[in-house]
KEKE-3310 file (N, C-alpha, C; in steps of 0.2 Angstrom, whole numbers, plus 5000, padded with zeros to 4 digits):
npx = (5264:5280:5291:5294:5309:5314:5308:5313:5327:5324:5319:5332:5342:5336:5337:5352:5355:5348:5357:5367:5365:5366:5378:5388:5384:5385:5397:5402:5396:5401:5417:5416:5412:5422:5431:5430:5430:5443:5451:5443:5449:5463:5463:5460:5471:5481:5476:5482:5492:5499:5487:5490:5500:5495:5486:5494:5502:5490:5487:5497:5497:5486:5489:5499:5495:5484:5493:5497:5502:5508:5513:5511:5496:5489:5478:5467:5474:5474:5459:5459:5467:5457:5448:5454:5457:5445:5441:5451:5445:5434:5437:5443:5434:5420:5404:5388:5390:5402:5402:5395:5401:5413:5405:5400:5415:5418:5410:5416:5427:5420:5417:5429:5436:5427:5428:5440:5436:5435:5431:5427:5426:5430:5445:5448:5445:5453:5465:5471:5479:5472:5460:5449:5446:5435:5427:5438:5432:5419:5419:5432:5449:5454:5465:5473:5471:5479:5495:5496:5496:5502:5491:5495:5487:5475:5469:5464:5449:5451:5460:5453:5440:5424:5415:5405:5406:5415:5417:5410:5420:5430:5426:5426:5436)
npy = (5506:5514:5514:5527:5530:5521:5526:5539:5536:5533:5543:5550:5543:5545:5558:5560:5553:5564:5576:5569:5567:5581:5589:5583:5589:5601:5601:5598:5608:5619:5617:5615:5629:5638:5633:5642:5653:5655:5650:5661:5675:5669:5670:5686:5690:5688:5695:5705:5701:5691:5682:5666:5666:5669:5660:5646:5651:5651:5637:5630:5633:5626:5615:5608:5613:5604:5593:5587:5581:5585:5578:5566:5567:5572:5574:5578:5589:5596:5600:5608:5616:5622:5628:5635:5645:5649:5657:5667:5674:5679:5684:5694:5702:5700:5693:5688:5677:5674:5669:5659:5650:5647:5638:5628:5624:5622:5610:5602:5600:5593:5582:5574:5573:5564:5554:5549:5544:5555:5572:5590:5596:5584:5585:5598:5597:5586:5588:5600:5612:5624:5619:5619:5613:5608:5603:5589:5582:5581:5569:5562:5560:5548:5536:5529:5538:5541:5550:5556:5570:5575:5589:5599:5609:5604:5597:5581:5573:5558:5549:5546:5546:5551:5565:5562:5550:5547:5547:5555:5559:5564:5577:5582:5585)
npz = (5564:5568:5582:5593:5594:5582:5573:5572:5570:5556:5550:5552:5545:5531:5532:5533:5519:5513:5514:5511:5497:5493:5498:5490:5477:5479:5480:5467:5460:5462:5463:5453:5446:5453:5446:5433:5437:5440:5428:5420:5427:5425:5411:5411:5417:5407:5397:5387:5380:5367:5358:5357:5364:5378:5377:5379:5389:5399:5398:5401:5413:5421:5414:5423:5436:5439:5440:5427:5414:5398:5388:5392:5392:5381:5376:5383:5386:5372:5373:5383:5378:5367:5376:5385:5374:5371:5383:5384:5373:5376:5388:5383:5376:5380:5377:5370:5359:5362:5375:5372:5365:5374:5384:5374:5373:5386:5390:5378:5385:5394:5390:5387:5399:5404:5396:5403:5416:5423:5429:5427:5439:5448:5444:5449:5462:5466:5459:5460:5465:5469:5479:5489:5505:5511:5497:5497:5510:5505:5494:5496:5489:5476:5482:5473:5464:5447:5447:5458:5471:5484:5496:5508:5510:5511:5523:5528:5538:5539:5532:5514:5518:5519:5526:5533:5535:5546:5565:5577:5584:5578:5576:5587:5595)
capx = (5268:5287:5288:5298:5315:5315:5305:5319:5332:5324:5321:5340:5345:5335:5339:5356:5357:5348:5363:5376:5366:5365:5383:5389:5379:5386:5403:5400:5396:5405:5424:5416:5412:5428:5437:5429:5433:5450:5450:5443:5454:5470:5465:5463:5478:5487:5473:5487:5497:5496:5485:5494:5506:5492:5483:5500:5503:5486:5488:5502:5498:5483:5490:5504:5490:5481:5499:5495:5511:5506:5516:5505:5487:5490:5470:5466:5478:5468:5454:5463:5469:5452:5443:5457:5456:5438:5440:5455:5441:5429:5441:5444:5427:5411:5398:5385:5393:5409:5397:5391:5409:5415:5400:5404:5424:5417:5404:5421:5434:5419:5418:5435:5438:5422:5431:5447:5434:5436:5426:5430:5423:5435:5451:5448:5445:5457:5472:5472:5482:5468:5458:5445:5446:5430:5429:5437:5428:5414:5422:5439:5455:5456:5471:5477:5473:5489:5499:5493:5504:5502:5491:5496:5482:5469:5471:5456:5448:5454:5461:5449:5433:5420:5413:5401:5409:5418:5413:5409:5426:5435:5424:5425:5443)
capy = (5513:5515:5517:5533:5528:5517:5532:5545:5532:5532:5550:5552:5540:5548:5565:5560:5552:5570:5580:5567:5570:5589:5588:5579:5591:5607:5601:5599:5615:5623:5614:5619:5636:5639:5632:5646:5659:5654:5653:5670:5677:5670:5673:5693:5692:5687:5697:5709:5695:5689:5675:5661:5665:5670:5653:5644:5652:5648:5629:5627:5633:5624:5607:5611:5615:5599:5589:5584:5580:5589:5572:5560:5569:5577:5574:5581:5598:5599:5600:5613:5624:5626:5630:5639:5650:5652:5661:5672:5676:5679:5690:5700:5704:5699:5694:5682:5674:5673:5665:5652:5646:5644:5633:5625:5621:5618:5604:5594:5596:5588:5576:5571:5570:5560:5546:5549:5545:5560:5576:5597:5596:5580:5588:5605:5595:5581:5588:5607:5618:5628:5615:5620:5609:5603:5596:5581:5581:5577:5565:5560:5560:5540:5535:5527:5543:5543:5557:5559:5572:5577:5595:5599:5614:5600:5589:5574:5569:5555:5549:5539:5548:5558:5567:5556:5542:5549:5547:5564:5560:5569:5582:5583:5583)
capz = (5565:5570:5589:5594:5592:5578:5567:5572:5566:5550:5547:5553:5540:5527:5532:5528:5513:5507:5516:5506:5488:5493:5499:5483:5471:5481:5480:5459:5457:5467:5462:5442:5447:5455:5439:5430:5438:5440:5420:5418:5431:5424:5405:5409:5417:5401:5389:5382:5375:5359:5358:5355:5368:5382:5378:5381:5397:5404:5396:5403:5422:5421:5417:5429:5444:5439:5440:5419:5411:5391:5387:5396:5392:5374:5371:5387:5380:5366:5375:5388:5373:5364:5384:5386:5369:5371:5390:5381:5368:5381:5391:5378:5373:5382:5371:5368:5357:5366:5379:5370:5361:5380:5384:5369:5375:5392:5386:5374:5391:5398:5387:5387:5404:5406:5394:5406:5422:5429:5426:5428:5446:5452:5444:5454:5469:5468:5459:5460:5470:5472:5479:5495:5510:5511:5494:5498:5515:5503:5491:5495:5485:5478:5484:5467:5459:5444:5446:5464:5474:5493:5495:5514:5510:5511:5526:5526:5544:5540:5524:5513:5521:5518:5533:5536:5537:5552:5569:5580:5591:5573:5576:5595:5600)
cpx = (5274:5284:5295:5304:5317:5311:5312:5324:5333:5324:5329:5343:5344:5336:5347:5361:5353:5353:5368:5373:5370:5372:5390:5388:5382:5393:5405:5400:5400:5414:5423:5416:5419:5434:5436:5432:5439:5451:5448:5448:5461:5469:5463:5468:5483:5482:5477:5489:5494:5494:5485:5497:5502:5488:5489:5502:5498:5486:5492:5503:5492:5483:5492:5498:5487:5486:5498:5501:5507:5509:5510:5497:5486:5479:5467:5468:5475:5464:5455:5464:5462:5450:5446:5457:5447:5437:5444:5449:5437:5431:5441:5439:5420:5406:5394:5387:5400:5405:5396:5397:5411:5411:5401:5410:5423:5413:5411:5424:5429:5420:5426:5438:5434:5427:5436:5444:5432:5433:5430:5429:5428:5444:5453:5450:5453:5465:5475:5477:5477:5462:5454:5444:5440:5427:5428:5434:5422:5415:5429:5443:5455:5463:5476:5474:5478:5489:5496:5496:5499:5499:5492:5490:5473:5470:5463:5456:5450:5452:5457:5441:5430:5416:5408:5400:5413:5414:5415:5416:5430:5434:5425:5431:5444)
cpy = (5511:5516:5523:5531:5525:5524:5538:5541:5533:5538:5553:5550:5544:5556:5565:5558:5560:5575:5576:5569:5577:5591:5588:5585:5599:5606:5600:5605:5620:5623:5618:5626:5639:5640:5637:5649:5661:5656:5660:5676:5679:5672:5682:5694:5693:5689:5702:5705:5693:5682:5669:5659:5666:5664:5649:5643:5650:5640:5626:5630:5630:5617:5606:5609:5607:5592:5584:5587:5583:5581:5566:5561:5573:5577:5578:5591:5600:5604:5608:5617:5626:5630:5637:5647:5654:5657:5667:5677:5682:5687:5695:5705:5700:5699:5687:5676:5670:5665:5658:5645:5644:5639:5627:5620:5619:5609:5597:5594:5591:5580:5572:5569:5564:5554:5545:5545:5549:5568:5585:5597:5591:5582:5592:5602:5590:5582:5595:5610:5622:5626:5617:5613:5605:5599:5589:5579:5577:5570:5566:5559:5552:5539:5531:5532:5542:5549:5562:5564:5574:5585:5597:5603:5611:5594:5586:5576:5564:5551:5542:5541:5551:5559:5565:5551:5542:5547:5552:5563:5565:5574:5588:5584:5591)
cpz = (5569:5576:5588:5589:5586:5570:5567:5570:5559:5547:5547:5546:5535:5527:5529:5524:5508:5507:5510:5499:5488:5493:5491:5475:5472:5478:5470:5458:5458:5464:5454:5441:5447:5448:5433:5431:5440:5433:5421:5421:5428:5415:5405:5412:5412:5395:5383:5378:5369:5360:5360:5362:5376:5382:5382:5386:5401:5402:5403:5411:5423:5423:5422:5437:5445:5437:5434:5415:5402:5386:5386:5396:5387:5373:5376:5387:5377:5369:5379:5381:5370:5371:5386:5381:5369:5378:5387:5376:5371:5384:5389:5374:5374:5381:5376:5365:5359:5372:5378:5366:5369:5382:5380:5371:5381:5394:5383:5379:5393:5397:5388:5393:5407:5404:5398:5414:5427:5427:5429:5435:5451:5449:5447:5457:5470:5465:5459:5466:5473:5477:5487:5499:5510:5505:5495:5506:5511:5499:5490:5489:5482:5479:5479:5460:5455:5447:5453:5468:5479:5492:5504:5514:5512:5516:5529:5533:5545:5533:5521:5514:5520:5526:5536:5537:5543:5557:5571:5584:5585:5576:5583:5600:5602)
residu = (UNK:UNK:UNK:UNK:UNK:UNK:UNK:UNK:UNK:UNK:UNK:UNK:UNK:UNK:UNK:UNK:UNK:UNK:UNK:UNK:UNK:UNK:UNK:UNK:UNK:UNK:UNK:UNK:UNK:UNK:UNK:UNK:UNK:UNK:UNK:UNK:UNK:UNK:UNK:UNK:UNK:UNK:UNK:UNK:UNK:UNK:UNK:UNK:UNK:UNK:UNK:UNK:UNK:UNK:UNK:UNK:UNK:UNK:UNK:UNK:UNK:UNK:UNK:UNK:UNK:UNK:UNK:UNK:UNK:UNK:UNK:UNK:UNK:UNK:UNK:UNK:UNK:UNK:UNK:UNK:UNK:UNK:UNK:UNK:UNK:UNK:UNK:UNK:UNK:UNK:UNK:UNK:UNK:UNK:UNK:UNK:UNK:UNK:UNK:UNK:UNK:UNK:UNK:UNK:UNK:UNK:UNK:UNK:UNK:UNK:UNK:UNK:UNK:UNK:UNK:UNK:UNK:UNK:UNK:UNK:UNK:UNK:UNK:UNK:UNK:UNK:UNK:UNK:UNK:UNK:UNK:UNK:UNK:UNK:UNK:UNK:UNK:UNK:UNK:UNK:UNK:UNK:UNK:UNK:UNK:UNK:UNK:UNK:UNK:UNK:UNK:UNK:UNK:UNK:UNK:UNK:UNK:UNK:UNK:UNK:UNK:UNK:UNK:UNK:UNK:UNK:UNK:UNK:UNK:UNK:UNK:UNK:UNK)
# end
């Protein structure tokens, strides 16, 4: 049997690596979530518009927000314009169906991002404008992200970090 000290070490440890899955698994959801309801948001915004042109405009503040040149990530566009047509769709009349098409476009971005490395949850986090602080508290920005740019909205504890990799003096000052 552990004596004292050596048993509370261990539960600490194991306590957290269940904080960093849980952590990890909230920050997934949560960045994917968000990018939804961002999509939906911005496609009733532009639901009057004719299709075409209401796609377009959310493409193109989407790449924009997630600093994706339409040039430099035409498969990734695609990908963005069908997601994007499907939320428009959506917008426009809330079905089951509708449902299940967005699911559908949601599932090939992912795939596409997946082959890029990068998935709907670490594009929120790491290149959006809209991007919640604690995020990269959980999983930091890599720092050779391409197309990396400065969000002052998000400042790290210390760049490079996840909050547990910190000591309490961050915490403490």
């Amino acid at each position: 049997m552990p004596h004292f000290v050596e048993a509370l070490q261990q539960e600490a440890t194991e306590a957290i690596a269940q904080m960093r899955e849980a952590a990890l698994r909230a920050r997934h959801a949560h960045a994917r979530a968000e990018l939804m309801r961002h999509m939906l948001t911005t496609a009733r915004k532009v639901k009057g518009r004719p299709r075409a042109e209401a796609i377009e405009t959310v493409v193109r503040e989407w790449m924009e927000a997630w600093n994706l040149a339409r040039s430099d990530w035409p498969h990734i566009a695609r990908e963005m314009e069908a997601f994007t047509a499907a939320f428009h769709d959506y917008a426009n009349e809330p079905s089951d169906a509708y449902d299940a098409h967005l699911r559908e476009a949601c599932a090939a971005l992912d795939v596409v991002l997946e082959q890029e490395g990068t998935s709907i949850s670490d594009q929120m986090a790491f290149r959006s404008q809209c991007a919640h602080g604690w995020w990269e508290l959980v999983k930091p920005v890599p720092a050779d992200l391409p197309g990396r740019k400065p969000r002052p909205s998000v400042p790290p504890l210390e760049p490079g970090k996840a909050f547990w990799e910190v000591g309490c003096a961050a915490f403490c000052k």
